[in-house]
C-alpha positions in Angstrom: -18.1 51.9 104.3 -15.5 49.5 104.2 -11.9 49.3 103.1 -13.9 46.4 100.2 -15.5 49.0 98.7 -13.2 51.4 98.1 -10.4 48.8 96.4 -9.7 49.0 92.7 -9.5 46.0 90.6 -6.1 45.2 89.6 -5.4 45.6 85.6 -3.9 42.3 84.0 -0.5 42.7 82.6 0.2 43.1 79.2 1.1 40.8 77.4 0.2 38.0 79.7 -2.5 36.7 77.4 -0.3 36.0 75.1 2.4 34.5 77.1 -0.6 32.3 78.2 -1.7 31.7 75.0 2.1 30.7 73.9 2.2 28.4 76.8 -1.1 26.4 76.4 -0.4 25.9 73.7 3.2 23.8 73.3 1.9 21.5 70.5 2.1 24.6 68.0 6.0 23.9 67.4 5.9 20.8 67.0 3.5 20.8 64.5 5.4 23.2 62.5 8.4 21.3 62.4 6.5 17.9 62.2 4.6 20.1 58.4 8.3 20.9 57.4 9.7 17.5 58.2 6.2 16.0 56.2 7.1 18.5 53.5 10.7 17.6 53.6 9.8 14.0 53.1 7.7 14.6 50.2 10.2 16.4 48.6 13.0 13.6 48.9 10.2 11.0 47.8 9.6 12.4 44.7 10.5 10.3 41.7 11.7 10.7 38.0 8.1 10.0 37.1 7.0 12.4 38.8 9.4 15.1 37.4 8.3 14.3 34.0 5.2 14.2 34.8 5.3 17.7 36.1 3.8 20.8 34.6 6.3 22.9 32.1 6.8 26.3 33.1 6.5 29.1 30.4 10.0 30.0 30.7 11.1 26.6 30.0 8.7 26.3 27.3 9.9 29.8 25.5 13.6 27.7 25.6 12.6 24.8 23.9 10.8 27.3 21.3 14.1 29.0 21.0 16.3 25.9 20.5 13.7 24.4 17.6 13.8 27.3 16.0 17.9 27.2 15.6 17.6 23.9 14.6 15.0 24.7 12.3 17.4 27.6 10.8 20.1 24.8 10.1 18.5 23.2 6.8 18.4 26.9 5.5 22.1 27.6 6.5 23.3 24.6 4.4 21.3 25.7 1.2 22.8 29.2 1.7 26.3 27.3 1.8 25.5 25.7 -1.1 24.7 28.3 -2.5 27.7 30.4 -1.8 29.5 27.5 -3.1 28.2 27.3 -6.6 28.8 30.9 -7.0 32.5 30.6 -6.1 32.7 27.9 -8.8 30.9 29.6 -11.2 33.4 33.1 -10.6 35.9 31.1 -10.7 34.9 29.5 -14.3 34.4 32.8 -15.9 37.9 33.6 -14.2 39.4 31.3 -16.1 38.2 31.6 -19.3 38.6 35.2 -19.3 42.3 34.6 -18.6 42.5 32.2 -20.9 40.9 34.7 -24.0 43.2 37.7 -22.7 46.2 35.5 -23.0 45.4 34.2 -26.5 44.6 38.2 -27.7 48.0 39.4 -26.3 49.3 36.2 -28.2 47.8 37.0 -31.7 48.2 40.9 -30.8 52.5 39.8 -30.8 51.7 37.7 -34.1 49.7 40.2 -36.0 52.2 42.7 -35.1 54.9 40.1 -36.5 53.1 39.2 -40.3 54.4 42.0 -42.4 57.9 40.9 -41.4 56.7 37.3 -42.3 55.4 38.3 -45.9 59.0 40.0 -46.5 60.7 36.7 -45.6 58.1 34.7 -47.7 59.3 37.3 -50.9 62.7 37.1 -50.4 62.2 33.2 -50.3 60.6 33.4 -53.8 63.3 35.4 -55.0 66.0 33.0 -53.8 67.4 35.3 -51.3 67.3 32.7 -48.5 69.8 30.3 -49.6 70.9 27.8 -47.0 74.0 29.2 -45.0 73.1 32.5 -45.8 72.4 34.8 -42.3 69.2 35.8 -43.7 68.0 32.5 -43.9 69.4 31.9 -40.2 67.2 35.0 -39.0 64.2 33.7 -41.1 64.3 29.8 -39.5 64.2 32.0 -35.8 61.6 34.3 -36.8 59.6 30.9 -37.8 60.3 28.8 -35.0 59.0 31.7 -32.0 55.7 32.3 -34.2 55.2 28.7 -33.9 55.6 28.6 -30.6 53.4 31.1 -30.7 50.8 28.2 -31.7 50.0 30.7 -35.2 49.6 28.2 -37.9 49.7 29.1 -41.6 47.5 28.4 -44.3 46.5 28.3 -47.9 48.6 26.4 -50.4 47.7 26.5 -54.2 45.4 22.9 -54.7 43.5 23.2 -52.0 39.7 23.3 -51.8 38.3 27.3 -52.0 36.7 28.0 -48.2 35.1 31.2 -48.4 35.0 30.9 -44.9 38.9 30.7 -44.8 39.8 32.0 -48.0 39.8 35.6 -49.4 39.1 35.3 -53.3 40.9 38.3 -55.4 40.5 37.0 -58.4 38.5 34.3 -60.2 40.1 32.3 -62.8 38.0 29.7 -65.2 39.8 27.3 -65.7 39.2 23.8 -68.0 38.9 20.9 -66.4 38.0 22.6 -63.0 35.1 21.3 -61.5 34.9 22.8 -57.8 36.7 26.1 -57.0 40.4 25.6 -56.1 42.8 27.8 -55.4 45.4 28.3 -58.5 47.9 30.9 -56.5 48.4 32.0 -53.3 48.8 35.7 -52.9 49.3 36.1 -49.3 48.9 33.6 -46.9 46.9 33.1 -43.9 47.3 32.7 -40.5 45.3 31.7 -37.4 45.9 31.1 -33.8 43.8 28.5 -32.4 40.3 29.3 -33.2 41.1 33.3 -34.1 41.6 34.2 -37.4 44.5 36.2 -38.2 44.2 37.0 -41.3 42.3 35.3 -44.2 44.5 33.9 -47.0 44.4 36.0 -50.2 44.0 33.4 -52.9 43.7 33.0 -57.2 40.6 30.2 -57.7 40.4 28.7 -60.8 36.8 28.6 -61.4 34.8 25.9 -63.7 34.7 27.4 -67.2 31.5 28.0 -68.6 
């Protein structure tokens, strides 16, 4: 037997196969790099067509949802504006119109408050007590002039037309020669303050006689 026969094949090294493999083929790098150069160019050529032209990706879509929908939110924002707006005004009305019925109440309140001394100065008047130059007659023109600035107004003067409305009738009086009512006397006379009534005047009417 031979020393032939007796001689063990020798194993291949690890890994050689692949180091073969790696070097037979050389071309594999550069085809990678030529793909990412190709890719590379295709990305630099693309144009603004092509952008557009591209497809939308949900995300992107869900934004342009979003943004509609604020815009579509805007019409309703102005009519609750508006809205707001008329309010205020309409507030501010009633505001203004309450203050102005408060202040005319505390106004007659004052002048109601004041009549009584008003019918004293109206007797004492009749009775020749307020001669010119006399201080009672200086109080009495004061006393008139702040209820007039007041605004009160007085009413009811013995000729006049009979207003039931205005008027209060104590007693009725036929009288010749009368052919609507008319007031013959006045009693006590009436006041007002714009459109409240103060007091109705308290009046005589001569009467048509039967």
């Amino acid at each position: 037997m031979t020393d032939k026969d007796f001689e063990e094949p020798i194993d291949e090294v690890p890994g050689d196969e692949g180091s073969e493999a790696r070097a037979s083929d050389p071309d594999s790098h550069g085809a990678e790099a030529a793909a990412s150069a190709a890719d590379s160019e295709g990305e630099a050529e693309l144009t603004i067509d092509d952008i557009l032209a591209a497809v939308q990706s949900d995300e992107a879509a869900g934004a342009d949802a979003d943004a509609g929908a604020v815009k579509g939110d805007e019409p309703d924002l102005l009519v609750d504006l508006k809205r707001v707006q008329a309010e205020y005004a309409n507030y501010r009305r009633r505001t203004e119109e309450q203050r102005d019925v408060e202040v005319e109440r505390a106004r007659g309140s004052v002048a109601r408050s004041l009549l009584p001394v008003l019918d004293d100065l109206d007797r004492a008047e009749k009775h020749g007590d307020l001669v010119e130059g006399a201080p009672l007659a200086a109080i009495a023109d004061k006393l008139r002039g702040i209820v007039a600035k007041l605004g009160v107004e007085r009413y009811g003067a013995a000729g006049d037309a009979f207003d039931p409305q205005q008027h209060e009738a104590i007693f009725q009086a036929p009288t010749p020669g009368t052919e609507t009512p008319t007031i013959l006397e006045v009693v006590e006379v009436g006041y007002r303050l714009g459109t409240t009534e103060l007091r109705p005047a308290k009046v005589v009417v001569a009467v048509p006689a039967e």
